[in-house]
N, C-alpha and C positions, 0 to 999 in steps of 0.2 A: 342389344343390337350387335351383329357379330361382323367383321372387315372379310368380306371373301374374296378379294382379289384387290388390288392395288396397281399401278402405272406411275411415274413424268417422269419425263424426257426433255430435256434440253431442247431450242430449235433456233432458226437462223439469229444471227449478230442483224443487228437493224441496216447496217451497213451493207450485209452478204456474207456470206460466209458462216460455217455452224459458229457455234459457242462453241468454249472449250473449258467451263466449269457446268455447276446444274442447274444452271438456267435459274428463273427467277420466282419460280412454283415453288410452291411449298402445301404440305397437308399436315393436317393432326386431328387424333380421333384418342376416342377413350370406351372402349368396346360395354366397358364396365359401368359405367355412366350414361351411355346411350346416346353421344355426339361426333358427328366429325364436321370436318372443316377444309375446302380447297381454295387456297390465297393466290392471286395469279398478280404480283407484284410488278406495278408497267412501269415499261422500261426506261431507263434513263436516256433523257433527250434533253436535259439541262447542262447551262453552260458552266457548271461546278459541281464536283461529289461533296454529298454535306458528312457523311460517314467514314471514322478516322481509320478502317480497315475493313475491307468487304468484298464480295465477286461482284458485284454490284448495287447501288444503292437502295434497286427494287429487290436484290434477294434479299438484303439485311430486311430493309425493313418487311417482306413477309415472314422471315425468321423469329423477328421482333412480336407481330402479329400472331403466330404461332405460339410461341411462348407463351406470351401474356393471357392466352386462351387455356392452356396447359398449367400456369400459373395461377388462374383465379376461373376456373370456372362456372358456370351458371349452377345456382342452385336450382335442386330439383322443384321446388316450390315457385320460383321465380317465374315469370312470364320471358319473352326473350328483349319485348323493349327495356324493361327493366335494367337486365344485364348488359344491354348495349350500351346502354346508358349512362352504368358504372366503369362500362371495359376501354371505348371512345380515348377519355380521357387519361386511363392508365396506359393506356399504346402509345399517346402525348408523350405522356413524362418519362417512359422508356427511352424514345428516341431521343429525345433532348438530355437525355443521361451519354451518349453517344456520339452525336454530333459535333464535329472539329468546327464548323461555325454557327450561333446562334441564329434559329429559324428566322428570328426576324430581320436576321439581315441576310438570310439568303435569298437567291433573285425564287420567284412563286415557282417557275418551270423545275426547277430543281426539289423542290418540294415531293416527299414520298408516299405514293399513291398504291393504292390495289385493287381488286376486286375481290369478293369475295363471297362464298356462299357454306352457311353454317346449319347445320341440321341436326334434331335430335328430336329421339323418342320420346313422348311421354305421354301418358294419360294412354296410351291407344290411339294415337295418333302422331303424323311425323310433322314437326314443327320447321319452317323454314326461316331464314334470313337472308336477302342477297343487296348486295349492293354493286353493281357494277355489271357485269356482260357475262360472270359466270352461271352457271345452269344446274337445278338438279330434278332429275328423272324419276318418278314415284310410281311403280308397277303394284297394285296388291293382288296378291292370288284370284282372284275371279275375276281378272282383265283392267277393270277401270286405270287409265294414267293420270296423274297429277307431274303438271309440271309448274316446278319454283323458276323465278325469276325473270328474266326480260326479255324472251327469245329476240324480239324485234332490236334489240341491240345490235347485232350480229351481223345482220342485212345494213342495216343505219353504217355501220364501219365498212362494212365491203362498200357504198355507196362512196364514201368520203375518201376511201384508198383507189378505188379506181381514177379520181380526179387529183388527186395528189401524189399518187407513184407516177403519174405524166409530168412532174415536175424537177426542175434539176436538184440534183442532192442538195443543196445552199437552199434552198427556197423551202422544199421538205422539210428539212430538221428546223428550217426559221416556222413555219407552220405549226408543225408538233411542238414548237417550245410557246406559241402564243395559245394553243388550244392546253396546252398541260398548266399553263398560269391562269387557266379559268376554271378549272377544276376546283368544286367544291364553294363557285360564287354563281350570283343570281346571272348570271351571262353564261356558264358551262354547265356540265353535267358532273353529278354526286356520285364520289366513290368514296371507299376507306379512306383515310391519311390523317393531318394532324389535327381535322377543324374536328372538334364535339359536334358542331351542329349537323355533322351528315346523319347522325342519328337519324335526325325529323326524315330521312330521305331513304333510310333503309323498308325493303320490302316485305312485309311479314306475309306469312301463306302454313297452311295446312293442310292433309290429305288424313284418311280414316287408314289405319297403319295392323292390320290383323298379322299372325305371325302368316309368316311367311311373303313379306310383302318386301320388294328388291329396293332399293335406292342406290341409283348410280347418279353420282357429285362429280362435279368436271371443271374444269376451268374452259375459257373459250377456245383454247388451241385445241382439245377435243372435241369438242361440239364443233369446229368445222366439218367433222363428219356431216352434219344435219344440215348448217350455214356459212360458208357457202356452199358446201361441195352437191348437198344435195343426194348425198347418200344412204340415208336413212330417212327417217320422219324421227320424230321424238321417240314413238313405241318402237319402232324398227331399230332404233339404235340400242335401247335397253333389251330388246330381245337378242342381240344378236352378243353384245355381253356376256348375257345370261350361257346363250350355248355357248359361244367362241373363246369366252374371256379376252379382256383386257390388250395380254400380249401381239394375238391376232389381228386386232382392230386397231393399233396403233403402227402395226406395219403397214397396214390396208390405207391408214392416212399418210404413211411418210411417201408411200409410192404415189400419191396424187400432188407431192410437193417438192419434185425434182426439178424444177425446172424454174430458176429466178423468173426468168424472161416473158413468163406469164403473169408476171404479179399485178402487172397493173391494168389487163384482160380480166384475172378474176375478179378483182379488187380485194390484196392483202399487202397489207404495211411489210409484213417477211415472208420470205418465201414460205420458212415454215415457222410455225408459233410454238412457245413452251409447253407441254400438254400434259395434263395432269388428271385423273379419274379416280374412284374410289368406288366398290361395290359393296353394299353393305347387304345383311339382312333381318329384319323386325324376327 
């Protein structure tokens, strides 16, 4: 599976204003093995950093994430529950290799979350994994689309950002730190981070993967192409990839994201998201 074009881009501070390192995306593939991987690390809204040096707690720990993917990948024999299985728990003992205060006594909000969506060749077919709100696009040469993951996420977040960017900054960040402390328990919703048991809650999928079949992998700050903005469809966004590349289609999304003062009209927690893509080919 070969990388034909690549993207991420930084995007607003939760507060307003750009960032001013690389944001909290991260990817990693192995052209030669036949995986890649876009990690979209959310963002810190706890009231302590648990990491004793970082741009921030959600970059480290996608970097974390990245690694340890790079470090112990799936055997080719392996199914992908399998490896999630073994990998869950080696992300654990990373982090806790690194952290300035013991998980257990960190307050949950501060606790390191991600999304993620993990894909790979094999058999003839493109294998997926996703946890979280990111997205991946599957074209094969005679039309058919397959797509991984949860698009209805997307819609779900714009729904809860239009009712909570109407509220004062104090209230906001006290909101985001009581919904980031149910992350990963029977009351929140299941991402990456330190519990093993998100395993049981990872989405597996497959598409029939002939050569020449495209896979475009994104985190959510991309796919606002599709949700909210409405600009594509799922196949409209892969086709236009495929002509345009990458570089085009992330200036085509940063000029729909100039303006704060919409934010809680469209419904988005920042003005603009971290955005990250990856174009492969079977």
């Amino acid at each position: 599976m070969k990388l034909i074009d690549s993207i991420s881009f930084p995007g607003s501070k939760l507060g307003g204003g750009m960032k001013t390192g690389t944001g909290d995306d991260r990817y990693a593939f192995d052209e030669a093995a036949g995986w890649a991987c876009v990690i979209d690390g959310a963002t810190d809204v706890g009231p302590v950093r648990i990491f004793k040096a970082a741009e921030s707690d959600a970059a480290r720990y996608a970097e974390i994430f990245a690694a340890e993917i790079v470090r112990g990948p799936a055997d080719p024999r392996e199914i992908p529950q399998a490896w999630f299985a073994r990998l869950l728990p080696r992300i654990r003992a990373a982090v806790e290799r690194e952290v300035k205060i013991p998980l257990k006594d960190a307050p949950l909000s501060s606790y390191p979350t991600a999304a993620a969506t993990w894909v790979r060749l094999r058999k003839g077919r493109i294998e997926g994994a996703t946890l979280g709100d990111s997205i991946a696009i599957v074209k094969s040469p005679d039309g058919p689309v397959s797509v991984f993951g949860e698009t209805s996420k997307a819609a779900d977040e714009q729904g809860r950002a239009k009712t909570v960017m109407a509220m004062t900054p104090e209230d906001r960040l006290k909101w985001l730190q009581d919904v980031r402390a149910m992350h990963n328990t029977a009351k929140g919703y299941w991402v990456f981070g330190v519990q093993a048991e998100a395993v049981s809650h990872i989405v597996y999928q497959d598409a029939p993967a002939p050569a020449g079949t495209k896979v475009l992998v994104m985190t959510d700050g991309f796919y606002r192409l599709v949700s909210p903005y409405a600009r594509y469809t799922d196949e409209g966004l892969i086709d236009a990839v495929i002509a345009r590349g990458l570089g085009p289609l992330m200036r085509e999304l940063r000029d729909m994201e100039a303006s704060p003062e919409d934010d809680a009209k469209i419904g988005r927690f920042k003005t603009s998201d971290d955005a990250t893509a990856l174009l492969l080919e079977v």
